[in-house]
N, C-alpha and C positions, 0 to 999 in steps of 0.2 A: 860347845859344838855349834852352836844358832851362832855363834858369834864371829868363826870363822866362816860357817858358810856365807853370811854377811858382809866381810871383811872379802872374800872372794868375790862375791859377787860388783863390789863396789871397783875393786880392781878391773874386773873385766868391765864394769862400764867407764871406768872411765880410759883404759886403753881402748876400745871402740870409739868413746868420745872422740880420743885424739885424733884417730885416724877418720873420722868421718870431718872433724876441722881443717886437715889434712888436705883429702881430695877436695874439700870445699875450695883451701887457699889453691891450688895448683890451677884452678881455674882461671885465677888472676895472675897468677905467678909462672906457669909456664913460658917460657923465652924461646921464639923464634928467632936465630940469626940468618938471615938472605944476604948474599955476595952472588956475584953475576958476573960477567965479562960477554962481550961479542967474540963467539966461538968464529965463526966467518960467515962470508956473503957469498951469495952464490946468484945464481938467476931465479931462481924458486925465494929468497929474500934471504933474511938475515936470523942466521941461527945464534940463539943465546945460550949459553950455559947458568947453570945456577946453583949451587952452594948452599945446602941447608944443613941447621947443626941444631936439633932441640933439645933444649936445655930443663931438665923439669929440679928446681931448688924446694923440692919438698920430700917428704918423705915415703908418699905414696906409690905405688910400683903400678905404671901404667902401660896400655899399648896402645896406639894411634894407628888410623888409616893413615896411607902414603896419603901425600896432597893430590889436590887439585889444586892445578897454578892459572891463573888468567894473569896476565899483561894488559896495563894499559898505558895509554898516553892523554891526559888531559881528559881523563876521564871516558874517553872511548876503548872500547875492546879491542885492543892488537890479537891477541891470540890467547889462546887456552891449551892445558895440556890434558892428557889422559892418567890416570893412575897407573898405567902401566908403563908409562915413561919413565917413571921415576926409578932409579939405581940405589939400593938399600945394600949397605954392606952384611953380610950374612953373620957378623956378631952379634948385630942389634935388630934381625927378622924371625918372626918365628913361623910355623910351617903355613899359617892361615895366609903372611905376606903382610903382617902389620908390621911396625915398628916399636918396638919393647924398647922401656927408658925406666931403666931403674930407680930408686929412691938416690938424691942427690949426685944424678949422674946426668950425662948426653949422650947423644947416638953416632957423631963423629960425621962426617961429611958425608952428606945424602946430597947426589946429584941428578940432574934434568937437565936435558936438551928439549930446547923449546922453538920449533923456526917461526919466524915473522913472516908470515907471505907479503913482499910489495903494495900488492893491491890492499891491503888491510892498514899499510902506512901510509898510501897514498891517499885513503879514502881521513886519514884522521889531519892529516896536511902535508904539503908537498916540501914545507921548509924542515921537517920530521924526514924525509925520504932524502932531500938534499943531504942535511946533517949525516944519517947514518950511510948516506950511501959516499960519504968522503970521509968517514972514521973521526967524527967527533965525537964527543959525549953527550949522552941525551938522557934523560932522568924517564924511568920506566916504573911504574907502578906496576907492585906486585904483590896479588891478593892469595893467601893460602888459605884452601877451607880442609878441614881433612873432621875426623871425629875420634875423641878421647874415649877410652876403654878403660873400667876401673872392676875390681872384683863388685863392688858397692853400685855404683852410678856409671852413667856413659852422659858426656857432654861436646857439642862440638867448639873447637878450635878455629877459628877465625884470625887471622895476622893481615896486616894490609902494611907494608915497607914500599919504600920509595929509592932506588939504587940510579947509580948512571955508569951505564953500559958506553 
């Protein structure tokens, strides 16, 4: 009898084990994908779109805050978004407004509109305002900070991508 509860116990530690190795790796291993395009211009500036798809390859079952998006160019602040910009398709929301990402699953396109006000392109250079204001491409830094939710631990998520809108 001593030997099964033993034998039991060893099991439950080492399934706990696993899954505390688990949320451990997901911290390195969660995948942000950012795609973007120039949604349009207008006189208020240039509105971008954005595309995010997180990917978690582990087997932990998590939930994340939406992001917080900032924009930059060459290391100056273009613009930031609010959490409530963000578009969560209601598969992968649950009633708090987080985003739920199953064990060895993604969330499918999570979108953001994000406008550039002029003056915030103007003040970072004018060959940046030239560029976007004749629809070329121009390489935009984008920083995602949001925070990871686990039944065990909360950690936050940090992604910094580089796209040309």
């Amino acid at each position: 009898m001593k030997a099964i509860k033993y034998i039991a116990i060893g099991i439950g530690a080492f399934f706990a084990g696993r899954y505390i190795f688990s949320l451990n790796r997901a911290k390195e291993k969660i995948l942000v994908a950012v795609s973007g395009k120039r949604d349009k211009i207008s006189l208020q500036g240039v509105m971008v779109e954005l595309n995010y798809n997180i990917k978690n390859p582990t087997r932990a079952k998590m939930k994340v805050t939406a992001p917080l998006i900032k924009l930059s160019s060459n290391g100056s602040l273009l613009a930031s978004s609010t959490m409530q910009q963000v578009e969560i398709p209601q598969a992968v929301k649950d009633q708090s407004g987080r985003i739920i990402i199953d064990a060895f699953k993604e969330t499918g396109k999570i979108t953001t509109k994000i406008l550039i006000p002029w003056l915030s392109i103007l003040k970072v250079s004018s060959q940046l305002y030239n560029r976007l204001k004749s629809g070329e491409k121009v390489s935009i830094e984008i920083e995602t900070i949001s925070q990871v939710f686990t039944p065990i631990t909360d950690f936050p998520l940090d992604d910094k991508t580089t796209i040309e809108v």
